[in-house]
N, C-alpha and C positions, 0 to 999 in steps of 0.2 A: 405604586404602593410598595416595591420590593424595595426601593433606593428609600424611599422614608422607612421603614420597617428596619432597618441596617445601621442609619443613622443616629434612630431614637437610644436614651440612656437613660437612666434611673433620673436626673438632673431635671430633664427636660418631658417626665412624662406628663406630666398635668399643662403644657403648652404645646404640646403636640395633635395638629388635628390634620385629616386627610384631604386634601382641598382638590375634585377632581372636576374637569370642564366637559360637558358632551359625552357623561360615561352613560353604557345603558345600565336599566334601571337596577338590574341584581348586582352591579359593579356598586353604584350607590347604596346601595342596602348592605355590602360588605364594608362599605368605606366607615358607612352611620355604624355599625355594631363592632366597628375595629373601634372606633374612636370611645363607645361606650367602654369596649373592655381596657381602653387607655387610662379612660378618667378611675377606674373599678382598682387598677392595680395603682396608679398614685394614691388613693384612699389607702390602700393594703398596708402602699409603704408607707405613709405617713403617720398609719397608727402601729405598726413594724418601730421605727423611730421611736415615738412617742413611749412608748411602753418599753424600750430598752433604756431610755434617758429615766423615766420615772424608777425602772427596778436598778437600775445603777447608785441612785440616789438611797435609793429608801436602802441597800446595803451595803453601802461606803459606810456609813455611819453605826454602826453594830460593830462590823468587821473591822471598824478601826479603833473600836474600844475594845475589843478580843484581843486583838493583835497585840495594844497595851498591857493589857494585864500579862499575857504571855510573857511576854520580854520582863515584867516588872516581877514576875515568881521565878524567870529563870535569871533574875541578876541577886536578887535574895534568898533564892534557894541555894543556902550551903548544905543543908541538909538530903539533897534531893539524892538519889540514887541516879548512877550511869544510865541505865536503862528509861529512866523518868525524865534524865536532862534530853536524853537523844529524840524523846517523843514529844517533848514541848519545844525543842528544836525546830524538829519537821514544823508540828503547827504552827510555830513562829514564821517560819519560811513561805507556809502555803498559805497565811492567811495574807503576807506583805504580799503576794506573789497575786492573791483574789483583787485587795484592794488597789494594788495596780493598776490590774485589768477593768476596774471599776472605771477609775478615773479616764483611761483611753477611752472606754465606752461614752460618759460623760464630754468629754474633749469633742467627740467625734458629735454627739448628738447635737454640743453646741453649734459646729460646726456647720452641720446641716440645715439646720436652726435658721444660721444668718446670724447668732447669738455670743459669737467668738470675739473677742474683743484684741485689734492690735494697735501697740504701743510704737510704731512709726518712727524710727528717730536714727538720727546719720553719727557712727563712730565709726573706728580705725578697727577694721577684721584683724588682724594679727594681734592686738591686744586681745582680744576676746576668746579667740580662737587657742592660744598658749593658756591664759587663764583654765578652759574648758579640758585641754590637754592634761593640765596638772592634775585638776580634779578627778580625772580616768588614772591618771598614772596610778594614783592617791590609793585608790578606790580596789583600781585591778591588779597592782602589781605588776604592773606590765610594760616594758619600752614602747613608748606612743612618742614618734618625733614628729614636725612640726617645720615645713619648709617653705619657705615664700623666695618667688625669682621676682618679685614688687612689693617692696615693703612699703607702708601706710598707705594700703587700700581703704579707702571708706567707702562705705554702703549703707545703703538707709533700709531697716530692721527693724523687727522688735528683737531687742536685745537678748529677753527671756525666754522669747519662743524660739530662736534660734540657739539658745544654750540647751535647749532639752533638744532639740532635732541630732545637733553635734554629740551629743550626751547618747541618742540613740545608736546613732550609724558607728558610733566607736565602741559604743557596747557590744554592737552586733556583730561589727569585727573581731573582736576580743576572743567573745563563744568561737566563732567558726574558723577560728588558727589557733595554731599549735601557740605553746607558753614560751618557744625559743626564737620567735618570729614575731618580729614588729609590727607594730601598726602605722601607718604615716600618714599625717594630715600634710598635705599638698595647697598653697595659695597664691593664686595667679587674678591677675585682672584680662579678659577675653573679651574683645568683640561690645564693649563699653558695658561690662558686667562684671561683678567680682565671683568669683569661682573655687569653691572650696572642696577637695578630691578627698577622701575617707580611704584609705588603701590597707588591703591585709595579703595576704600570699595562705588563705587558706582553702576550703574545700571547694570553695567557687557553687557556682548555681548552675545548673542545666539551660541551654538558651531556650527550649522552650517554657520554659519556667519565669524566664523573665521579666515577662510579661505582665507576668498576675503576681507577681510578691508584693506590688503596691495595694492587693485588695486585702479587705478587711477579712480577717482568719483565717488569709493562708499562708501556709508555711511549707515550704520545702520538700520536707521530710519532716511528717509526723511522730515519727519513732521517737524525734529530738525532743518531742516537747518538754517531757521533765528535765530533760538531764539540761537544755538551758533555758527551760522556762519561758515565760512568754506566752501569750495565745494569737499571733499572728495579727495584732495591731499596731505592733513598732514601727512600722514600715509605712501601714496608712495615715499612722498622724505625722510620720513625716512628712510625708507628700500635702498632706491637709495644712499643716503648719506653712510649707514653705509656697507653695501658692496662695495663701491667703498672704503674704508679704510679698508677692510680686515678682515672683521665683519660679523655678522649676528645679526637680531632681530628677535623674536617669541614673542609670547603673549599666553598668558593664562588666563582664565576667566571665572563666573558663575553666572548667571544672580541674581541681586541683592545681590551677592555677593561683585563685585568689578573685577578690573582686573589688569593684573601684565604684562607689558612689560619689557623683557629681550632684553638687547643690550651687548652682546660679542665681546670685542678688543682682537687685537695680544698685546703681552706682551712685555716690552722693548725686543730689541735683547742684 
């Protein structure tokens, strides 16, 4: 019971039952009321899911006609006063910043779902990858270089879901290094997979922390959350993203050292 107990994950609660030969009987009557309290919290979590996919939806759509008109009084408002542009600023910011968070919410409910859909398809990682670079450059202001020791790697992908994964792990670099300090995307082919390294030289992550930045709303240090934003789901839908395409990500890191996010694709077939 302790080695099943250890093993079980959100994943696999509702298929998990305690299967014991020749126990006596109060072993069996703990086995029967563990399994009830199994099936009890997969219900929990499934209407948990359900009810954050449903509240996701029902305010993506509000918050993203707010967010509109915002941006549409602060680009016609010549008359606006300093003080009046600074405060429809914030709410411009915090409302793009909700609807975000909306969407990873949605992202992830899909996910969970079985409801996620991906577009499969074999191109050239270096094309894609510089494309995605530029766009960051674009965006952040920022030296992002872009180094391949095997150029025309193919890999079979969704093209889009791996633009927003890249799109993440380079943002997230971005926030946590200094503005004098590059970002470098790294591409290798390993072990008949292609391999894409994310690298910054900034505050680095705690190793016991490591561990859990792939979980859903957690963050490092919470003190950060305004000043870059975010509510600690960048991270899950990457991992959500790149294993639904037949991938893995890990990360590696030393504080004030920097840290190195690895994402591993299957290779053309």
């Amino acid at each position: 019971m302790s080695q099943l107990t250890e093993s079980i994950s959100a994943d696999d609660l509702g298929d998990v039952q305690i299967q014991l030969d020749n126990a006596p009987t109060e072993v069996r009557e703990l086995a029967q009321t563990f399994d009830e309290m199994l099936v009890r919290l997969n219900d929990a979590l499934e209407n948990q899911r359900q009810f954050v996919s449903n509240v996701s939806h029902e305010l993506r759509t509000p918050l993203t006609l707010v967010s509109g008109y915002v941006q549409s009084t602060l680009r016609r408002g010549a008359n606006l006063s300093p003080p009046q542009r600074e405060a429809l600023e914030i709410a411009s910011s915090e409302a793009d910043r909700t609807v975000q968070m909306l969407q990873d919410l949605l992202d992830l409910a899909r996910a969970d779902s079985g409801h996620i859909h991906f577009n499969l398809e074999s191109f050239v990682l270096d094309d894609l990858v510089e494309e995605v670079a530029e766009m960051a450059r674009q965006y952040s202001k920022r030296v992002i270089k872009v180094e391949s020791n095997k150029p025309g790697i193919w890999v079979k992908a969704d093209i889009n879901r791996l633009k927003q994964v890249l799109l993440n792990l380079i943002d997230n670099a971005v926030k946590y290094s200094s503005i004098d300090k590059p970002v470098t995307v790294k591409l290798s082919q390993v072990d008949g997979r292609g391999r894409i390294e994310v690298c910054d030289r900034g505050i680095g992550i705690p190793l016991k922390q490591q561990a859990r930045i792939f979980d859903r709303f957690y963050r490092v240090d919470e003190t950060r959350t305004r000043s870059t934003g975010g509510a600690g789901l960048g991270l899950s839908i990457v991992r959500t993203l790149v294993e639904g395409m037949g991938g893995n990500v890990k990360v590696r890191s030393q504080l004030n050292q920097g840290s190195i996010f690895t994402v591993c694709l299957p290779l053309q077939c």
